[in-house]
N, C-alpha and C positions, 0 to 999 in steps of 0.2 A: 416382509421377510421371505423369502426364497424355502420353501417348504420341502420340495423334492430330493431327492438322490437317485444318484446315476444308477443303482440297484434299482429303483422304484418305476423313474422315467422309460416310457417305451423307446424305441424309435420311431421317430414321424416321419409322414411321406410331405411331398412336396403337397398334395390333395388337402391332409390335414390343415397343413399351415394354411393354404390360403382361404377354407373354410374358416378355422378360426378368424384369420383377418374381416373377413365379410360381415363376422358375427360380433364384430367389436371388440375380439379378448389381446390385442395389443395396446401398450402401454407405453410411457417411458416412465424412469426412475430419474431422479438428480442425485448426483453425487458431487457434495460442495468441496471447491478446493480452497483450503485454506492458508494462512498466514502463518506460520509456527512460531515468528516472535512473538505477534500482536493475540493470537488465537483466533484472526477475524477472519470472515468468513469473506473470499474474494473473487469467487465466482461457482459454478456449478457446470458438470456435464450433464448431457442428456443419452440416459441407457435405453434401450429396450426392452420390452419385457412381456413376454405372453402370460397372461392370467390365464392360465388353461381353468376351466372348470373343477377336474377330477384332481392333478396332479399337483395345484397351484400356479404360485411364480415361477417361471423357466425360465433361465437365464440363454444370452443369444449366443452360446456356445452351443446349444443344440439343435439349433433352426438357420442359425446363419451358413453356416458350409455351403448346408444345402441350399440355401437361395443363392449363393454368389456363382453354387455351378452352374443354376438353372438361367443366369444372366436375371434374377429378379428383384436382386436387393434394392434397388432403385425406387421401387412402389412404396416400401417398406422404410425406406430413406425419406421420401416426399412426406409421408404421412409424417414421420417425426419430425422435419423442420415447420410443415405447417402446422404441426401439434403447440410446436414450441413456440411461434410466433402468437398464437392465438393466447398463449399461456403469460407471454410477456406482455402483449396487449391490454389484457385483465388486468396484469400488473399494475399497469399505468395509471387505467382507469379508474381503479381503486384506491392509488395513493400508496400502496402498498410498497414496504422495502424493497430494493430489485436489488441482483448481481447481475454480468454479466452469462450467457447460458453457449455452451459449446456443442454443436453438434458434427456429428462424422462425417464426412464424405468420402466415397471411394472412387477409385477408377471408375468401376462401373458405371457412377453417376457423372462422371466427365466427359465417359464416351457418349452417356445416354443423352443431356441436356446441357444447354449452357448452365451451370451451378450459380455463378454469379448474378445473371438475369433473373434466375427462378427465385432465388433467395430475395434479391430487391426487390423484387415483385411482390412479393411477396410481405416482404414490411412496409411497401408502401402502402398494399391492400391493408394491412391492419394498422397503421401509425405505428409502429414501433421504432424506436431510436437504435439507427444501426450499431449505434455501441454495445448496444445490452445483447448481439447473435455474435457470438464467433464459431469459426470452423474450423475444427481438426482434420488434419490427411493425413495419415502415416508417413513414416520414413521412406520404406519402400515403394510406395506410392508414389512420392518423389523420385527415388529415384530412380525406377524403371522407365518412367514418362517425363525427363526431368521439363524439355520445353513444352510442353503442352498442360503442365501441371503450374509452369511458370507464371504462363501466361493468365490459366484462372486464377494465381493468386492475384497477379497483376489486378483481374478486373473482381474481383472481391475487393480490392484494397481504393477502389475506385468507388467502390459502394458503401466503403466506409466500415466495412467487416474486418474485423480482424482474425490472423491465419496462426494456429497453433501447429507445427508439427509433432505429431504421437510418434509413441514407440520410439524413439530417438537411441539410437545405437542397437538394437535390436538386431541386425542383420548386414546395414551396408556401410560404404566409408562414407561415412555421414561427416568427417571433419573437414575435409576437402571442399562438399558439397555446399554448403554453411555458408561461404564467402558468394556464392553467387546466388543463393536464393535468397526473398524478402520473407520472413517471419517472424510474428510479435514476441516466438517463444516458443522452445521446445521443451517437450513434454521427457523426461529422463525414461527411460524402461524399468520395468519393475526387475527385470533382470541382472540391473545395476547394483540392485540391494538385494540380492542372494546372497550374501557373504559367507563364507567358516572361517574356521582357522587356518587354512590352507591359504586362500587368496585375499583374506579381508587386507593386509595393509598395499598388496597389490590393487585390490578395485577399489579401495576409498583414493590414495592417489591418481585411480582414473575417473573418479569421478569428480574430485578436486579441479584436475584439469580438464573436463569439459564446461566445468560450472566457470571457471578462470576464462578459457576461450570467448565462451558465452555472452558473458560481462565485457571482455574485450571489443567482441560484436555488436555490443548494445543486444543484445536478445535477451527474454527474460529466461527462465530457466524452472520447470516444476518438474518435483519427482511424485512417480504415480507409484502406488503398491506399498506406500509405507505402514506396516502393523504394528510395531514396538516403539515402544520409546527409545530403547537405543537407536535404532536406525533414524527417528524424528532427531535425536541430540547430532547424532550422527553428518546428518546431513546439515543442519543448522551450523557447526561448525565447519562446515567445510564452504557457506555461506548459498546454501541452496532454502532459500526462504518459504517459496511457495508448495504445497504438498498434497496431495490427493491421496487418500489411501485409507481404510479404516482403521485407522491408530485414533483417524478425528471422525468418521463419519460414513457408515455402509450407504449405499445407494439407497437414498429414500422416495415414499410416493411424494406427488406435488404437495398433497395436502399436509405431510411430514415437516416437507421442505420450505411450505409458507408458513406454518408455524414456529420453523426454527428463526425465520426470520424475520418475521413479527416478534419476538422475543428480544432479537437485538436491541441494546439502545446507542449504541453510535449510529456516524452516520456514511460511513466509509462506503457506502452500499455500491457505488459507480466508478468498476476500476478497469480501468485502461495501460492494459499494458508497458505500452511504450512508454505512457508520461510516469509511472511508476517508478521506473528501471530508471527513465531519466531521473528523475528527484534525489534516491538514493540507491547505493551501493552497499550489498551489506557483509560485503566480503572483510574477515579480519586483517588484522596485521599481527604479526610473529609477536608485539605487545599483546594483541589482543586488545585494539582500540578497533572501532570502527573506521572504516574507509574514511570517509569522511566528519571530521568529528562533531560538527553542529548542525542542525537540520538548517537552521537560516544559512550558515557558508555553504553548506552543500545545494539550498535553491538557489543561491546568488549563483555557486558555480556552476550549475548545469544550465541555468536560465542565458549564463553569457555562453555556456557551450553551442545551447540552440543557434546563434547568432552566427558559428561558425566559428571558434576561438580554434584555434589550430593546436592547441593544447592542453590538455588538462595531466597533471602529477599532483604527487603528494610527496611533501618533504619534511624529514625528519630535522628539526632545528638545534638536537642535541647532537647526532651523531653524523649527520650533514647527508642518510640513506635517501634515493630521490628514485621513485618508482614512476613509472608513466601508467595513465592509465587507458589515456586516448591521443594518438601524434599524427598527424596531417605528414603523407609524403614530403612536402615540400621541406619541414624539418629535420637534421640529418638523425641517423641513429646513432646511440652514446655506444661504448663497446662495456659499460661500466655503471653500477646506480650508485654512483657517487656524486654529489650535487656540484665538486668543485669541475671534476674532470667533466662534469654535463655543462658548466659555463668554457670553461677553454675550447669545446667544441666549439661552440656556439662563435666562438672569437677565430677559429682554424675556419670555418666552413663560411666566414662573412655573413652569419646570417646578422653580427652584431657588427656594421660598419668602422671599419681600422680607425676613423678618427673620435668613434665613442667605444673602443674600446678598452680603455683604460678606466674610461669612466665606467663601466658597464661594471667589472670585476672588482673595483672599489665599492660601489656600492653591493653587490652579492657575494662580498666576502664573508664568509658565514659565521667569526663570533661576532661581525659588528653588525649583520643582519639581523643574527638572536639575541644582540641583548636590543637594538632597539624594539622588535616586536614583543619579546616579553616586558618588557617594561612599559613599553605604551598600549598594546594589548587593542592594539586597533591595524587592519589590514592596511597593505602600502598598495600604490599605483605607481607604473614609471613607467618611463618609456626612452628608446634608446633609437638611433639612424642604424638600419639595416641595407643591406646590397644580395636582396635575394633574387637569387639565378636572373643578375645581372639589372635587375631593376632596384632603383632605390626606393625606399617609403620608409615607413615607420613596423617597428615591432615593440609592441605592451606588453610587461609583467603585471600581472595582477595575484599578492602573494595576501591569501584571506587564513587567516585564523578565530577563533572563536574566542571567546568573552574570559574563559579557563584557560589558555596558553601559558605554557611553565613549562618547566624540568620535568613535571608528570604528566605533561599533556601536551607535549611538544611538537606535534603534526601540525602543519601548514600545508594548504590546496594553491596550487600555480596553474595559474592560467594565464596563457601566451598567446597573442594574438599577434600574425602577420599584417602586412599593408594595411595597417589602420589607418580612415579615413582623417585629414586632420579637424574637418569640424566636430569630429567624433569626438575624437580622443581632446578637442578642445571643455567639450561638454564631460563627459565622462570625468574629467576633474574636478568639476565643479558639485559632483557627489557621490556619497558615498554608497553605503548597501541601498538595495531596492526594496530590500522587502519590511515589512512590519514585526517588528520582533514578538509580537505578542501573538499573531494571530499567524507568520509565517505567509500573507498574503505580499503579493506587489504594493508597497508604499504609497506616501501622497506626491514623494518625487519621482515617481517610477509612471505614476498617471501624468504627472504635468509633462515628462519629457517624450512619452509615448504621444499622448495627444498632438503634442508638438511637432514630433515627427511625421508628418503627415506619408509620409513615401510606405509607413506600416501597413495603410489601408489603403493605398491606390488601387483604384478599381472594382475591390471589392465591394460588397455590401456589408452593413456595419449593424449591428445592435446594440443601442448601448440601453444596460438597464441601469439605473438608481437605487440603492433597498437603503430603505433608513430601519434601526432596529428601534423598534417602540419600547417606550418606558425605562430606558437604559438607568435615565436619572432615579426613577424609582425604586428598580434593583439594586442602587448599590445606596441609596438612602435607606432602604427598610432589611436588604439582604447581606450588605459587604458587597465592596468591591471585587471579593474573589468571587463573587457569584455573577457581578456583574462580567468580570474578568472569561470565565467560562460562559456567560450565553454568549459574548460578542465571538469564542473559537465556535462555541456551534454552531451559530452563523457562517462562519468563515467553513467549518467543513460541509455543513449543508449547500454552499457554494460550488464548493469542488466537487462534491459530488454530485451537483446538476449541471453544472458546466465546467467537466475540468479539463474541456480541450480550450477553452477561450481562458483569456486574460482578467482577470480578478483582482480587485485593487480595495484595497482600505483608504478610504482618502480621509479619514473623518473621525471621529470618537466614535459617530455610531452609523455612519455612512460606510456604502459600501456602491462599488461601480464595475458589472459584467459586460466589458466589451468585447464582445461575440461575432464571427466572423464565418462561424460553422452555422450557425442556424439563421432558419428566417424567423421574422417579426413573431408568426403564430408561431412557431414548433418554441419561442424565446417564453412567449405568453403562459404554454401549455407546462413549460420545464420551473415557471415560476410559479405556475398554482401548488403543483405538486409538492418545491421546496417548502413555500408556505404552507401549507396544509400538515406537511412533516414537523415542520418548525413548530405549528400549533398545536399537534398530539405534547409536544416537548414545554407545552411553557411558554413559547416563547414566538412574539409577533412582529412582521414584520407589513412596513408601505412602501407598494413599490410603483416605478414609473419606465417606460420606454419609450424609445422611438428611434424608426432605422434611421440611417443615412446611406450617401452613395460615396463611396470613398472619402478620405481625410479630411478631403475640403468642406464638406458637410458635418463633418462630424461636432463640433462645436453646438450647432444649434441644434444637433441631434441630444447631446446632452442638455443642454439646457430646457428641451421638450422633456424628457424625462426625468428631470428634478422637480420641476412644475407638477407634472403629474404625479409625480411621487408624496410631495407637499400637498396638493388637495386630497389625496388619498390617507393622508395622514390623519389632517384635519377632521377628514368624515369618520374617523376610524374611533378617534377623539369623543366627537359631537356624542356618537352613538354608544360606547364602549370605558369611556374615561373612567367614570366615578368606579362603576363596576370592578375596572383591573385595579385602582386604588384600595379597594375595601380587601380584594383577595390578596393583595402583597401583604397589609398587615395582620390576615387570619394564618397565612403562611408564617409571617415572625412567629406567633403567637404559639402556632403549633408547635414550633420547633421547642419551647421551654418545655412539651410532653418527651421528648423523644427519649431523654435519658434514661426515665425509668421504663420506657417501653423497651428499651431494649435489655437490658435487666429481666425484664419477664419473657421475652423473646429466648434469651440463653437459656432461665430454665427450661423452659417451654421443649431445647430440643437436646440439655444435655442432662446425660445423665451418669454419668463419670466426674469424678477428680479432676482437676485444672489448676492452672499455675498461673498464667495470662490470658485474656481475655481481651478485644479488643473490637468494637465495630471500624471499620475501616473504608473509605473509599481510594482505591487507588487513583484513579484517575483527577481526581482533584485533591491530593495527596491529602487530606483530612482522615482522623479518628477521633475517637471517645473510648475513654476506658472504661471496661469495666470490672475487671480483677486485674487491677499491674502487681509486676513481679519490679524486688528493687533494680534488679540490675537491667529493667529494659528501660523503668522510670530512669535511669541515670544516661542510658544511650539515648533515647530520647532527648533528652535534655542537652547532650552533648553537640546533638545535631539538630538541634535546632526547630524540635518539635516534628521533625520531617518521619513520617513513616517509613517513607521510602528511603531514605538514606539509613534508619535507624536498621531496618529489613537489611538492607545494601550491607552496614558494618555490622549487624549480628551474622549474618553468613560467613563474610571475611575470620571474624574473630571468633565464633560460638558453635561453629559446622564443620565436620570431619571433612578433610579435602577431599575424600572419594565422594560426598554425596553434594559438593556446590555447587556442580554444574548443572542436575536435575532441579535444584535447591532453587538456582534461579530460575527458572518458570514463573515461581510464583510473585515473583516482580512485576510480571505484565498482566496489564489489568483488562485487556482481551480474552488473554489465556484462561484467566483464572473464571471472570463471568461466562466464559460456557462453558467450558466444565462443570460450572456450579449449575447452570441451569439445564443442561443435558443430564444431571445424575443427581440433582438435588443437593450434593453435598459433595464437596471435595477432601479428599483424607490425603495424606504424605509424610509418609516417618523417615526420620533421618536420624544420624549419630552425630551426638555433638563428638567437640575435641576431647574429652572428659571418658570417651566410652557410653554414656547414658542417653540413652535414649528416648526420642520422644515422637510425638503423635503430633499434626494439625489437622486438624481438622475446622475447613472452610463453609458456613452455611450462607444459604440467601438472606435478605432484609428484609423485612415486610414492610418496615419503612421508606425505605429507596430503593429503586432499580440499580442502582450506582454501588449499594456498600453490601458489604458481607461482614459475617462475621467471625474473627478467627482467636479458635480457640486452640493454647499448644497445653497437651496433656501429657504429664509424666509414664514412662518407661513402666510402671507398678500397676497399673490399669487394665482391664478384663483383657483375655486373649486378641491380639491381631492380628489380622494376617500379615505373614512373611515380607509376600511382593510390596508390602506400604513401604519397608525400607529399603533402603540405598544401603547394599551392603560392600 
């Protein structure tokens, strides 16, 4: 914690500071940037910070001035990225949860060294995987120096670093500048969320529109300096996701900051910008649905977008609204989001050939387009003779909807592809989705047709790994198959977050295949002990096998090398370990017949007020146990299906004063709510029912699982509380 005051602080000379540096009393802090849907933690910056002796922690508003007049920040700069690299190195080698770690750069250090050489150098000296460094530059930094500042993001982006722009709006016209610079993501200014009464519906619609731009861009988008929960709702609804600010987390030491994250138990720990933004959108619509309304439509759609689809919209199938969300020049502009007048272009500007076009607008006639997707509930393929700027070929509709498509859920994703190849578009009919609806991975057809395509890996070099998940038949013979259902996603997320720039496929019940095009053989080796090792704090074990190849044409007996391996590593795993995990699944069942009345004693144990429901709960695997039900939640319950989360879902709707549903929902995400709970021991939230009466939750940990909590709602009658608990 920061001890000092500007009363207190003297002023230091330049002598001081670099005495202190000599003597060791600089530091950095991380300050974790978070997710406001999920509450995950998705990366960290690195602060600086002098531990003076007498004075304490001083923060680098009273040292820095003075180094950047003296041209010294650079020393002071070096010292923290090789702080930070040695710091993530540890990480590694520990096994330890990682995020992503950002640190500053300034002009000064662009004049002074090459940034991008120093920085590589620099993780190559200590193995660290250049996803886990990225580098913020200010805005102004850009764009005082714009080509020279270009060019080192260029060769950071070479290295495999990724470039955050800070301060973003702070000073210059940063909206113009956007379209010619490369960055994974710009940083909002905290100046952005100063609001009063004066200018707030004025700066929330400019910040609406830079976060709309942004997404346009494909750039991701965090706001820094958020302290309120209104400004966190705030910004969430204006579809600004990611957030830095102490609303979630002051700047902590390392040792703060590997404890918060040894605490997590997901596995989300490895986030990369780009492929995030690309996955999902989380921008609303005037309904208030999500952009994209199914995680699986939404990777089918962006996974064809990688490909180069020259369009991606979304179309309202009740009211016929049609938004673009990304259009390749080549297709023309509508003057209109009207999904009919967006087909008559289409017919005016030849991009759909005069003798399919009749056939074209018969079939995208929109109630006989919606009642056949609502009724069959399954996405459509077509494709039509195009004449673009004078060359003929092919153009693809690909119109995906989700599993829920209705009258209440009536958005469809279109994706439009230009000069489609015909072997393509020959194959592309011949299947459907790519991905595994259970685990959100690429398919067993999504491998057989990659494999096939061999022109994917030309020239490269390939790693393909094999992971078989051990004991699967086990877990769901002594556990349920929703348990086995849940280790096969943690699998699948402990995937993506070892390798979530390469290709990852489900091909199997309990198989799984990373073929990898980013790493070599060792750095494949070193990312698999890891996952495994995580995997096994978790439960949960895994046999794995590799081996490279040299482009497609190899790649066949490159897999077959590593299923073999995978298979004898199984066996030995077996020989040595069998009986052993056999005896612990069934002391596991066994346990679980303790659990009810432990948590019965657990409640007392920490309440000591009046209550009305009572409930252990895990969100995340939408399970509970009662233990005090109220009639009327046993009957919502029952309505929906035993579902928490839906029961949660329609007591909000129906039993919560409309001023407090939008804080209300928070507690639907089962990110948000386990750290809170484990930053503060306990989570409390009063709200108003419809009724006027008022009530109390109050959220505790499990000493049983890392996964449940426990939630108790207490009556309005109950010992004094404070104010701020409720939503008034």
């Amino acid at each position: 914690m920061d001890r000092h005051s500007d009363e207190e602080t003297p002023t230091f000379t330049l002598d001081d500071i670099n005495h202190a540096f000599d003597d060791g009393e600089f530091c950095f802090y991380l300050q974790p940037k978070c997710n406001a849907v999920t509450g995950a933690i998705v990366g960290m910056e690195a602060l600086i910070r002098w531990n003076h002796p007498e004075y304490g922690v001083i923060t680098p508003d009273r040292f820095i001035p003075l180094l950047e007049q003296a041209k010294m920040v650079t020393r002071f700069d070096f010292y923290i990225w090789r702080s930070v690299c040695e710091m993530l190195a540890r990480w590694q080698r520990e096994g330890r949860n990682t995020v992503p770690v950002s640190v500053n750069v300034s002009m000064t250090d662009i004049d002074a060294v090459d940034v991008a050489r120093t920085l590589g150098d620099m993780l190559d000296r200590y193995g660290v995987d250049p996803g886990l460094l990225q580098v913020e530059i200010t805005e102004s930094v850009i764009a005082q120096n714009f080509e020279v500042v270009a060019s080192t993001i260029h060769d950071l982006h070479e290295c495999g670093i990724a470039v955050l722009m800070d301060d973003f709006g702070s000073a210059y016209s940063s909206l113009n500048m956007l379209k010619d610079i490369n960055v994974e993501a710009i940083k909002l200014d905290m100046k952005f969320l100063d609001l009063n009464f004066d200018n707030e519906a004025k700066g929330l619609k400019i910040v609406e529109a830079v976060i709309d731009m942004a997404y346009q861009l494909r750039i991701g988008v965090i706001a820094e300096g958020a302290q309120t929960a209104q400004q966190v709702n705030q910004l969430r609804e204006l579809g600004c996701i990611y957030i830095q600010g102490y609303f979630f987390f002051k700047p902590l030491t390392v040792e703060q900051a590997e404890d918060l994250l040894e605490k997590r138990s997901d596995c989300h720990q490895f986030w990369n910008i780009s492929r995030d933004l690309r996955q999902k959108d989380y921008r609303k619509s005037h309904g208030g649905r999500a952009l994209l309304e199914s995680s699986s439509v939404a990777a089918h759609a962006f996974e064809l977008l990688e490909k180069g689809v020259s369009e991606i919209s979304r179309l309202n199938l009740m009211t016929g609204e049609y938004r673009v969300i990304r259009r390749d020049s080549v297709l023309p502009e509508v003057p209109s989001d009207d999904f009919s007048d967006y087909c008559e272009t289409l017919v005016d500007e030849r991009i759909i050939h005069p003798r399919d076009a009749m056939k074209f607008l018969t079939f995208m006639n929109l109630p006989d387009l919606r009642h056949r997707l609502f009724d069959d509930r399954r996405s459509v393929f077509t494709y039509f003779a195009s004449e673009i700027e004078a060359e003929s070929g092919i153009v693809a509709f690909n119109i995906l909807v989700s599993d829920e498509v209705g009258a209440d859920d009536p958005w469809a994703v279109v994706l439009v592809e230009t000069n489609l190849p015909f072997d393509l578009l020959a194959r592309d009919l011949q299947i459907g989705y790519r991905q595994d609806s259970l685990t959100g991975l690429l398919n067993r057809n999504a491998y057989d047709a990659d494999v096939r395509r061999k022109d994917i890996f030309a020239g490269k070099s390939v790693v393909c790994m094999y992971v078989d998940l051990i004991g699967l038949h086990e877990v769901n013979n002594h556990l349920g198959h929703a348990k086995g259902d849940k280790t096969l996603c943690d699998v699948a997320d402990a995937a993506r977050a070892f390798f979530g720039d390469d290709r990852i496929y489900r091909i199997g019940g309990d198989e799984f295949v990373v073929l990898s095009s980013s790493h070599t053989l060792e750095q494949t080796r070193k990312q698999a002990f890891y996952m495994a090792t995580q995997l096994r704090d978790r439960g949960c074990e895994i046999s794995v096998g590799m081996a490279a190849a040299h482009g497609g044409d190899d790649l066949p007996k490159a897999i077959e090398q590593a299923e073999t391996e995978m298979r004898a590593a199984k066996k030995a795993y077996y020989a040595q370990n069998g009986n052993r995990r056999q005896a612990r699944m069934l002391n596991e069942k066994l346990e679980g017949i303790l659990v009810h009345s432990q948590d019965m004693e657990q409640l007392l144990w920490y309440l000591h007020v009046r209550y009305t429901v009572a409930y252990v709960v895990d969100l995340r695997a939408d399970t509970h146990r009662p233990i005090v039900s109220g009639q009327l939640f046993l009957r919502m319950l029952r309505e929906h299906g035993g579902s928490f989360k839906e029961t949660i879902h329609a007591y909000c709707d129906e039993m919560v004063a409309p001023q407090c549903r939008s804080s209300f929902q928070l507690l639907f995400d089962y990110e948000f709510v386990q750290a809170r709970v484990r930053a503060t021991g306990a989570l409390q939230y009063g709200y108003t029912k419809t009724n006027g009466e008022r009530i109390l939750i109050t959220i505790f940990p499990s000493r049983n699982s890392a996964h449940e909590t426990i939630w108790v709602f207490s009556k309005a009658d109950l010992p004094q509380v404070e104010e701020e608990l409720f939503d008034d």
